[in-house]
C-alpha positions as a Markdown table, in Angstrom:
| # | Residue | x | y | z |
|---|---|---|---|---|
| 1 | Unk | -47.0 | -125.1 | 149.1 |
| 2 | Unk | -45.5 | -128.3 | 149.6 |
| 3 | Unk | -43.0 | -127.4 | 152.7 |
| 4 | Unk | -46.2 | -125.4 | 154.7 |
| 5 | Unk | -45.0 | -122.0 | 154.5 |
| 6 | Unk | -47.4 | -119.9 | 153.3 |
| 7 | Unk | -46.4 | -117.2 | 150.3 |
| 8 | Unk | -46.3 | -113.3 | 151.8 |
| 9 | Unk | -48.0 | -110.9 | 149.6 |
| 10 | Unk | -46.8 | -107.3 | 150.0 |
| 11 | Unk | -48.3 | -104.8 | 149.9 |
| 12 | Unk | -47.6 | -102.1 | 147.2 |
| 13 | Unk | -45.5 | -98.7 | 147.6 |
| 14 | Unk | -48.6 | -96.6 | 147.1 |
| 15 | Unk | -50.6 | -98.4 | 149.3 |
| 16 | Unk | -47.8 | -98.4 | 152.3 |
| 17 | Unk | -47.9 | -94.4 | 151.7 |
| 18 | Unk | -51.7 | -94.4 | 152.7 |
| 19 | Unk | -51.0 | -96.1 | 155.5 |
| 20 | Unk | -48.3 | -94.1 | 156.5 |
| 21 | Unk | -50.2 | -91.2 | 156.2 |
| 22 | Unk | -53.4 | -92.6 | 157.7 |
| 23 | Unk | -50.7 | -93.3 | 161.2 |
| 24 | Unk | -49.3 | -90.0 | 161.1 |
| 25 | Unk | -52.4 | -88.5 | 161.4 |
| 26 | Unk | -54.0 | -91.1 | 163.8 |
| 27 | Unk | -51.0 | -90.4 | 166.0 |
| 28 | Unk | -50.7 | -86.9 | 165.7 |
| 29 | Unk | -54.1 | -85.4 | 164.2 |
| 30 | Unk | -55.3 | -83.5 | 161.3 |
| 31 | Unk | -53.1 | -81.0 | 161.6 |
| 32 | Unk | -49.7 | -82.5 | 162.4 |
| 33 | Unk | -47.7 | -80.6 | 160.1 |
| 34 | Unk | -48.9 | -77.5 | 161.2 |
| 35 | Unk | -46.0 | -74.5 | 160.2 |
| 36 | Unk | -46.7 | -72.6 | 163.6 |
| 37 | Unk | -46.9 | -75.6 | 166.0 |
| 38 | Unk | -46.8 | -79.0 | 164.0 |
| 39 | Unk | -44.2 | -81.6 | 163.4 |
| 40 | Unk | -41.5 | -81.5 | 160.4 |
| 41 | Unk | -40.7 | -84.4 | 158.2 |
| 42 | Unk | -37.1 | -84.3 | 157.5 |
| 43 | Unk | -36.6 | -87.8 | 155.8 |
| 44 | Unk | -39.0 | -90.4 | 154.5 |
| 45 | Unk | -40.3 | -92.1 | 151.4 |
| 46 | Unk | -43.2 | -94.3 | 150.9 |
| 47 | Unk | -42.4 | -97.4 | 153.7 |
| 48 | Unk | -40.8 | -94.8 | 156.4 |
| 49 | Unk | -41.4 | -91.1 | 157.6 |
| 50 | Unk | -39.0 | -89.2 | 160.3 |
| 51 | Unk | -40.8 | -86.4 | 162.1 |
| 52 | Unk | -39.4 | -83.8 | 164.6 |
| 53 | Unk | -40.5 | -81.5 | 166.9 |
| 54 | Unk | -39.1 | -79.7 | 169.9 |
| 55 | Unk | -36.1 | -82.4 | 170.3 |
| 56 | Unk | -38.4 | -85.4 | 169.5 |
| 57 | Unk | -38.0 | -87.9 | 166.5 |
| 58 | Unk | -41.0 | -89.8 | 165.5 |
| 59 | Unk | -39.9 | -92.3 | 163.3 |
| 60 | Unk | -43.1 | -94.5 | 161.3 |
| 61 | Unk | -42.4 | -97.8 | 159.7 |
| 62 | Unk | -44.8 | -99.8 | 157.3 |
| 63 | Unk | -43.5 | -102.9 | 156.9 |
| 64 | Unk | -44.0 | -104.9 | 153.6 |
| 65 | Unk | -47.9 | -106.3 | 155.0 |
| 66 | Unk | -49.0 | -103.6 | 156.0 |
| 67 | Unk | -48.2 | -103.4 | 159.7 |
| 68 | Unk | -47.4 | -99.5 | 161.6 |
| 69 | Unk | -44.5 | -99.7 | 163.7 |
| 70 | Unk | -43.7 | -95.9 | 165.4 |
| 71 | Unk | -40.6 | -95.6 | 167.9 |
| 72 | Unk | -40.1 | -92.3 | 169.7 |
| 73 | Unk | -36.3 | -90.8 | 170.8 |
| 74 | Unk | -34.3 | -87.7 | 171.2 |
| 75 | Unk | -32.7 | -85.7 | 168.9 |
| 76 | Unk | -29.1 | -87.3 | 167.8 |
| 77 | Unk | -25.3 | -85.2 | 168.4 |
| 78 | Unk | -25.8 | -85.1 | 164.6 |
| 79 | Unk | -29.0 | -83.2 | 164.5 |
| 80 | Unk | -28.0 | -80.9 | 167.4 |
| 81 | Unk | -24.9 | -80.2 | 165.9 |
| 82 | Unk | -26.8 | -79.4 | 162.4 |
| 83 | Unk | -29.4 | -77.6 | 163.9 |
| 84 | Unk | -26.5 | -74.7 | 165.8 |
| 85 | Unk | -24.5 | -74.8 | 162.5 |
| 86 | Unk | -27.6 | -73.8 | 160.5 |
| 87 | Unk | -28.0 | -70.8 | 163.6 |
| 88 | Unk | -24.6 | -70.0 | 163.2 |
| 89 | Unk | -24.8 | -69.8 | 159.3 |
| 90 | Unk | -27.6 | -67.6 | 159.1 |
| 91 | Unk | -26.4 | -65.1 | 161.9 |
| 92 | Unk | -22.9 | -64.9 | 159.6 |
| 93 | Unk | -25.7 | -64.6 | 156.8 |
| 94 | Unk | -27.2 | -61.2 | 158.5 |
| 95 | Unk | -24.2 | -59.5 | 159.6 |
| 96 | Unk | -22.8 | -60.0 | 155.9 |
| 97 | Unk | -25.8 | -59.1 | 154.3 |
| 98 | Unk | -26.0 | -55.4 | 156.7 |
| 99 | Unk | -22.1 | -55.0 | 156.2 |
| 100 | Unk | -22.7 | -55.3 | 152.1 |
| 101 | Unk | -25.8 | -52.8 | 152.5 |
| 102 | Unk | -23.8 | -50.4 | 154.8 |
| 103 | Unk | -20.7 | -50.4 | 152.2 |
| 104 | Unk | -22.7 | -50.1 | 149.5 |
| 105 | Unk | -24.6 | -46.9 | 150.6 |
| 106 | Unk | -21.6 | -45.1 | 151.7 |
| 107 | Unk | -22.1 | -44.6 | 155.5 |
């Protein structure tokens, strides 16, 4: 180019997924999303992944050439809040669910 800046090439979506991937498991193993002891993606798409754990983000970042960026915080006031409400909602859940059974069978 006439001006010196050289032309960026980036990378496609499917190839940004493999590298995504390849990072999550470089960071976190094999088996990262393990159901008994592994991590849980809650958001992502190819170019980004959030994982959580035990009040732990993990958020991975694949830029447009290719390059992993991961940054590591606590869980937000949102989540926390989201996380008791979804308790809270199942408990109400149960104790509906038993008082419908014990109206239902007469006792």
């Amino acid at each position: 180019m006439a001006d010196g800046s050289q032309e960026l090439d980036p990378i496609p979506a499917e190839r940004a997924r493999e590298i995504l991937e390849a990072a999550i498991r470089e960071r976190l193993g094999e088996n990262w999303d393990d159901e008994e002891q592994g991590w849980t993606r809650i958001t992502g798409h190819d170019y980004m992944a959030r994982l959580t754990r035990r009040g732990i983000n993990l958020d991975f970042y694949v830029d447009l050439l290719g390059n992993v960026t991961v940054e590591k915080s606590e869980l937000s006031g949102t989540q926390q809040a989201g996380r008791l409400f979804a308790v809270l909602l199942l408990g109400l859940s149960i104790v509906i669910a038993i008082l419908i059974v014990r109206a239902v069978s007469g006792s």
